[in-house]
TORMAR-124365 format. One record per residue (C-alpha): x negated, y, z negated. Coordinates in nm, 4 decimals. Example, Ala and Ser with C-alpha at 12.3 -4.5 7.8 and 13.67 -1.06 7.14 Angstrom:
// residues 2
REC         px         py         pz
REC    -1.2300    -0.4500    -0.7800
REC    -1.3670    -0.1060    -0.7140
//
This chain:
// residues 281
REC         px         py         pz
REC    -7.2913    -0.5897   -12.1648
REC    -7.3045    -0.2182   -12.2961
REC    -7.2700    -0.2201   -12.7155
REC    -6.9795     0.0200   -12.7930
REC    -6.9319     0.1769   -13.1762
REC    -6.5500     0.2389   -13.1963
REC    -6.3817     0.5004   -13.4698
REC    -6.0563     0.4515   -13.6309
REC    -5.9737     0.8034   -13.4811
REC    -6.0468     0.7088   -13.0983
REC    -5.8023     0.3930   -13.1812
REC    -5.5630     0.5752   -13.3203
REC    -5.5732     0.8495   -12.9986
REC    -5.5289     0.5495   -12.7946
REC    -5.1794     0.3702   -12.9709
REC    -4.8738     0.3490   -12.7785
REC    -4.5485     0.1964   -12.7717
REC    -4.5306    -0.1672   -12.7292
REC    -4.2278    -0.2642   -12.4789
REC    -3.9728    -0.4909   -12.6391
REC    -3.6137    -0.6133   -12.5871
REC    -3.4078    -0.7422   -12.8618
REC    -3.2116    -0.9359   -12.6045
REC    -3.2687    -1.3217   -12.6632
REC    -3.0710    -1.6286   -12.5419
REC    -2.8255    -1.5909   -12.8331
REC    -2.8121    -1.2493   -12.8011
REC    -2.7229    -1.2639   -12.4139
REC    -2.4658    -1.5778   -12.5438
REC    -2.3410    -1.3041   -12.7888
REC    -2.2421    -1.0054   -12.5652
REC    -2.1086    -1.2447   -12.3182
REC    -1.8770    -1.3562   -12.5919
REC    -1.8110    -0.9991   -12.6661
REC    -1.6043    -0.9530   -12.3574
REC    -1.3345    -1.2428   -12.4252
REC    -1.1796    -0.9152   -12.6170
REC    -1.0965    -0.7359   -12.3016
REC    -0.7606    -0.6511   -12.2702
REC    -0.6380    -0.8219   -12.5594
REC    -0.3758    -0.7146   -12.7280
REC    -0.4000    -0.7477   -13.1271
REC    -0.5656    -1.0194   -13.2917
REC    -0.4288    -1.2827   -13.4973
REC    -0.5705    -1.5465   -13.7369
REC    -0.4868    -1.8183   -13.4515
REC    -0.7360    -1.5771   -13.2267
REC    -1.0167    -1.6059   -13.5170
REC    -0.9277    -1.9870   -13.4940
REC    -0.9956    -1.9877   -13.1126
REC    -1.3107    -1.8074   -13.1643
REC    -1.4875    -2.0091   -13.4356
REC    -1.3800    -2.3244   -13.2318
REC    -1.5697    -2.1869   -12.9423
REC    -1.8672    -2.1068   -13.1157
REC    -1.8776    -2.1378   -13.4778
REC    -2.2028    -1.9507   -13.5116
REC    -2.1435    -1.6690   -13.2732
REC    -1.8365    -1.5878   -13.4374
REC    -1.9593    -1.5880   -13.7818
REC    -2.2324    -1.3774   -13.6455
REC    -1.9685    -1.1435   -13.4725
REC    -1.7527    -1.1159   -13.7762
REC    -2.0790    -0.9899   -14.0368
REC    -2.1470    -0.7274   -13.7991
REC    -1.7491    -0.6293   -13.7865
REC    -1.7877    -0.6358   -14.1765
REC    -2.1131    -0.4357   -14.1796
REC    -2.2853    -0.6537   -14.3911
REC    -2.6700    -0.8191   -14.3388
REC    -2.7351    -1.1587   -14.3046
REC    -2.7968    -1.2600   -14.6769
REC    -2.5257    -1.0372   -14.8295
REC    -2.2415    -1.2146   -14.5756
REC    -2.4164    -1.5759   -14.6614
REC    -2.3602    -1.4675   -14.9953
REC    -1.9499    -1.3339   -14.9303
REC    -1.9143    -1.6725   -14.7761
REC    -2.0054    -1.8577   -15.0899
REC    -1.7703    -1.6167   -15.2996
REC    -1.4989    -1.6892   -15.1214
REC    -1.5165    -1.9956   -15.0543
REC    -1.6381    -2.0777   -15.4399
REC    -1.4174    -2.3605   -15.5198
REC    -1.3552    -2.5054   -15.1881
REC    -1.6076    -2.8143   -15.2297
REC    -1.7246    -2.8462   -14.8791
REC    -1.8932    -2.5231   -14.8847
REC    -1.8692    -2.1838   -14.6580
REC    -1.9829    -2.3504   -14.3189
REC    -1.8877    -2.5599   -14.0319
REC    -1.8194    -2.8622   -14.2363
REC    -1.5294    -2.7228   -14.4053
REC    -1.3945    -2.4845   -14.0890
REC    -1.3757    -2.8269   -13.9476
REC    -1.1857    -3.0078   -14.2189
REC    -0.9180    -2.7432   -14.2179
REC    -0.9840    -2.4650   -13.9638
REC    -0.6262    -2.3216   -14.0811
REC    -0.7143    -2.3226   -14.4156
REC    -1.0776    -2.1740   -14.3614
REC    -0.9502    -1.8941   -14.1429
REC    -0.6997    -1.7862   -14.3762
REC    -1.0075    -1.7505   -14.6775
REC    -1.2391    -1.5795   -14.4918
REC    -0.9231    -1.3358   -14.3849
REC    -0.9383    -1.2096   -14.7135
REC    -1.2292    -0.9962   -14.5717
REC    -0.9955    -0.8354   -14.3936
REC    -1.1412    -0.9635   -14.0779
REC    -0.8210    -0.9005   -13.8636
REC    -0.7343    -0.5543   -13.9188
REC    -1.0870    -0.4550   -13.9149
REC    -1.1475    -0.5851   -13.5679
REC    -0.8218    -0.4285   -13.4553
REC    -0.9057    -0.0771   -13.5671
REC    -1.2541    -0.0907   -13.4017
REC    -1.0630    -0.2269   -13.0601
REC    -0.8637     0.1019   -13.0604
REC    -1.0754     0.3188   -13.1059
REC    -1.2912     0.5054   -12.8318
REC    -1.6526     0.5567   -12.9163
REC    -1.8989     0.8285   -12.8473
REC    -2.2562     0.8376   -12.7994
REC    -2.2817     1.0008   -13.1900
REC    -2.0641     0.6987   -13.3213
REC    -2.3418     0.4469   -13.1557
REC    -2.5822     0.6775   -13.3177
REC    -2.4277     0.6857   -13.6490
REC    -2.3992     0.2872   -13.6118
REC    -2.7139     0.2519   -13.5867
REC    -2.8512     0.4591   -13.8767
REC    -2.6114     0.2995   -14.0567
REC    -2.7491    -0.0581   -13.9822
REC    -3.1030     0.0855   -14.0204
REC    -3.0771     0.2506   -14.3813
REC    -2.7605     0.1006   -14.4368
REC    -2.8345    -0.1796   -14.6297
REC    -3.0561    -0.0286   -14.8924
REC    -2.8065     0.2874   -14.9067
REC    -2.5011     0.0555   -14.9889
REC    -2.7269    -0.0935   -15.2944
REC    -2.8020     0.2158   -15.4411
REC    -2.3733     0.3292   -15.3671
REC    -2.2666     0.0476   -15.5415
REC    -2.4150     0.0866   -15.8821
REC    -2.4213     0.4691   -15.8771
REC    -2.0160     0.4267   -15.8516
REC    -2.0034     0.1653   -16.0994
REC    -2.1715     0.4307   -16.3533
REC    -1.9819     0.7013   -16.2256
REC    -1.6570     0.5016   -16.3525
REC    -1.8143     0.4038   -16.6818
REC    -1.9399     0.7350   -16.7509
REC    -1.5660     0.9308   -16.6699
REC    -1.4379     0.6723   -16.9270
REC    -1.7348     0.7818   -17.1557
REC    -1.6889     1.1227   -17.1442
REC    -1.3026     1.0731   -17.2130
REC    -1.3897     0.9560   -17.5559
REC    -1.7116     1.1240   -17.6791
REC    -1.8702     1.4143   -17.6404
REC    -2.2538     1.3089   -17.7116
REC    -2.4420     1.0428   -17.5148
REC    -2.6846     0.9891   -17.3311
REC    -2.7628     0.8476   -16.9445
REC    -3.0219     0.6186   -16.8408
REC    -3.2687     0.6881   -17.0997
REC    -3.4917     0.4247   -17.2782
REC    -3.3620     0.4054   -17.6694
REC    -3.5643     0.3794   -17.9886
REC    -3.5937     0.0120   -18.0803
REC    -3.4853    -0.1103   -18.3721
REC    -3.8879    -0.1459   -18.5434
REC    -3.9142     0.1970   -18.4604
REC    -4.2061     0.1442   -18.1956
REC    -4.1146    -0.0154   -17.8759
REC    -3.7447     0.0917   -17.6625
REC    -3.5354    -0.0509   -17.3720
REC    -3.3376     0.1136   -17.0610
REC    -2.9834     0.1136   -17.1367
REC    -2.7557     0.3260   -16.8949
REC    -2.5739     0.4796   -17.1897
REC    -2.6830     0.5675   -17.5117
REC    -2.4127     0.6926   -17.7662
REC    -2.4381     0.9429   -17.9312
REC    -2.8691     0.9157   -17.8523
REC    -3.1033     0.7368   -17.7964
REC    -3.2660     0.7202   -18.1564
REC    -3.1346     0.4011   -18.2813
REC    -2.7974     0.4246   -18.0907
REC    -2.4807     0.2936   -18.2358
REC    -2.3515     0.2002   -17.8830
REC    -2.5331     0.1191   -17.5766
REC    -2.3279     0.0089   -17.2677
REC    -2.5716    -0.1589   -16.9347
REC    -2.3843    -0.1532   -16.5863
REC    -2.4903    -0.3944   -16.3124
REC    -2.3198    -0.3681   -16.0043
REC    -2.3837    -0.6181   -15.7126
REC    -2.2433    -0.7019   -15.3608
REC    -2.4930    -0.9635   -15.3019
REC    -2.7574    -1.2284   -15.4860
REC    -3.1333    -1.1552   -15.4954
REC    -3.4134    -1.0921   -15.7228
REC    -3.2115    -0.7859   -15.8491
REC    -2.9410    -0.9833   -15.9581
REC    -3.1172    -1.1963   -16.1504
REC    -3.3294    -0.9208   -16.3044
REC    -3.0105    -0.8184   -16.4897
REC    -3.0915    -1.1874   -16.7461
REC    -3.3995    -0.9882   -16.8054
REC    -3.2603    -0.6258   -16.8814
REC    -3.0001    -0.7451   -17.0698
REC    -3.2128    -0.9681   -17.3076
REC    -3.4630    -0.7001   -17.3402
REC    -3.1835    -0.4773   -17.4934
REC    -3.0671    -0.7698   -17.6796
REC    -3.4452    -0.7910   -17.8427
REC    -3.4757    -0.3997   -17.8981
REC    -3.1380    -0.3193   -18.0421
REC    -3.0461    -0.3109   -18.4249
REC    -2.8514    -0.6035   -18.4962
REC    -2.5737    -0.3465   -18.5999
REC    -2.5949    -0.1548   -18.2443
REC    -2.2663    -0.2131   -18.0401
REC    -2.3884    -0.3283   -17.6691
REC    -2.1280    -0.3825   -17.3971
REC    -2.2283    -0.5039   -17.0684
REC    -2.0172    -0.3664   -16.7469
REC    -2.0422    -0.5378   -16.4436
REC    -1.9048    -0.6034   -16.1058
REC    -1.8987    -0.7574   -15.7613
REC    -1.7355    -1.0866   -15.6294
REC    -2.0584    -1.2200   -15.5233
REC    -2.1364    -1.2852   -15.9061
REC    -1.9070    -1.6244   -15.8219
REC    -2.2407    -1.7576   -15.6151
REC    -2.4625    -1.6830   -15.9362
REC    -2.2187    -1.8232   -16.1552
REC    -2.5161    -1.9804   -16.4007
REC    -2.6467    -1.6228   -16.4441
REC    -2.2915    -1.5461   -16.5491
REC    -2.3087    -1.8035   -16.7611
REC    -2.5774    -1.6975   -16.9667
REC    -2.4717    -1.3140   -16.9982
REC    -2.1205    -1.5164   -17.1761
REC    -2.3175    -1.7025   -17.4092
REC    -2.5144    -1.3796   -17.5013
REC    -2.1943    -1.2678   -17.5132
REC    -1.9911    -1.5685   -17.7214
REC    -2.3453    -1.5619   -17.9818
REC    -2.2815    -1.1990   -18.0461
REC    -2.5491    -1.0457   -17.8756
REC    -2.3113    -0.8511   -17.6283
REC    -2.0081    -0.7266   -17.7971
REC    -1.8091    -0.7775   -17.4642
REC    -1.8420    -0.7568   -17.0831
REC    -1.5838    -0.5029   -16.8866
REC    -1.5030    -0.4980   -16.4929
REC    -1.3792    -0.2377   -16.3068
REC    -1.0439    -0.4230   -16.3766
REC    -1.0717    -0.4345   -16.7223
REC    -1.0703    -0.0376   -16.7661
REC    -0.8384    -0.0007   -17.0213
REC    -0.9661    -0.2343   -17.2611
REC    -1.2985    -0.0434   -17.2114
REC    -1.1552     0.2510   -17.3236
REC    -0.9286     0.1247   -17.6130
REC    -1.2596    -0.0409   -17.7289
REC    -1.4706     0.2677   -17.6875
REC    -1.2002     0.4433   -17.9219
REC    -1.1341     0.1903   -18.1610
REC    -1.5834     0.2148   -18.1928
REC    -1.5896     0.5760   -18.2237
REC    -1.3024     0.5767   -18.5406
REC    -1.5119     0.3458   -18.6663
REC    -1.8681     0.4414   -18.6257
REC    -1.7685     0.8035   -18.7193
REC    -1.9179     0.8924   -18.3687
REC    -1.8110     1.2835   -18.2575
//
């Protein structure tokens, strides 16, 4: 046999596409179940009944793409919603009370969801934009979520005081080391205020970085620094031992209070009643 001495550039010159089809058996199962929607008029919960009694796992599969959400993040809606029911988010407890379950996991707004898309006539850009969406989607959504959780701390912020500072790292309280804190009022040199926002539509390593964050503020912070913790996100009820632990920070005084979106008003009367009394401008 002739010896050969290949380069990385001749292997490179020689790379091509690799043919693929996304198309298995449950994907051929899947757009087969697809067209039981043609011609039907609109949906009901009795149709999502019908549906998940067909195929439990093709619905569930067609109903996280109708919500635009990946595979962990709609495991992780399930077990929101379905927090206190005790036989879980699955088949086990569609099957117990498929009325019931139906109902729950209409809270999604499943229904009018899949009747909008069914109206609607598609071009080739939508399929595009669908699929960029899907692609960078998921990562985009992430980064949405907590930027518009700050955005509605910081309007609430800037409603009260006119000096602070955003996601800086603030003087500790030796002098020598600091912490991230998304606002810093009125700096970050030994601030009298500092206020973290977590934002999360589903579980993973991220959400249980915020234990971390927040006890490394906790450890930097003079003991006479005001820290208030804002989060959101219904998923938090499938991490409810991490929530746990951010109230016991909060019931041992280490976080002066925790806020939600829903909770905007005592945010602000708090931020108020801290500023007469800090003497903050």
């Amino acid at each position: 046999m002739k010896r050969h001495r290949q380069t990385k550039s001749q292997l490179v010159e020689d790379l091509g596409e690799v043919l693929t089809d996304w198309k298995d058996a449950f994907a051929m199962k899947f757009i087969d179940y697809l067209n039981k929607f043609e011609g039907k008029d609109d949906l009901t919960e009795d149709h999502l009944l019908n549906l998940l009694e067909e195929d439990f796992d093709i619905a569930i599969t067609l109903f996280r793409i109708i919500l635009e959400q990946s595979k962990d993040e709609f495991t992780e809606t399930l077990k929101a919603i379905f927090f206190e029911n005790p036989r879980g988010y699955g088949k086990t407890s569609f099957k117990f009370n498929p009325e019931a379950y139906v109902k729950t996991l209409n809270k999604l707004g499943l229904i009018s969801k899949i009747n909008e898309m069914s109206s609607r006539a598609f071009s080739w850009k939508d399929i595009i934009q669908e699929r960029l969406k899907m692609g960078r989607g998921s990562a985009i959504k992430g980064q949405t979520r907590g930027k518009n959780l700050e955005d509605f701390v910081e309007l609430i912020v800037k409603e009260v005081f006119g000096a602070f500072q955003i996601r800086k790292s603030f003087i500790g309280s030796n002098g020598l080391s600091s912490a991230k804190a998304d606002f810093c009022i009125p700096s970050t040199e030994q601030p009298s205020i500092v206020i973290e926002v977590k934002a999360y539509g589903a579980t993973g390593s991220k959400q249980s970085d915020v234990i971390g964050d927040v006890q490394k503020i906790i450890n930097e912070k003079r003991s006479d620094t005001y820290f208030l913790l804002v989060t959101d996100g219904v998923t938090w009820t499938a991490r409810l031992r991490d929530l746990e632990r951010l109230v016991e920070f909060q019931n041992s005084g280490d976080i002066y209070r925790i806020y939600t979106q829903k909770m905007k008003q005592e945010l602000l009367e708090d931020l108020i009643q801290l500023k007469t009394e800090l003497f903050i401008d």
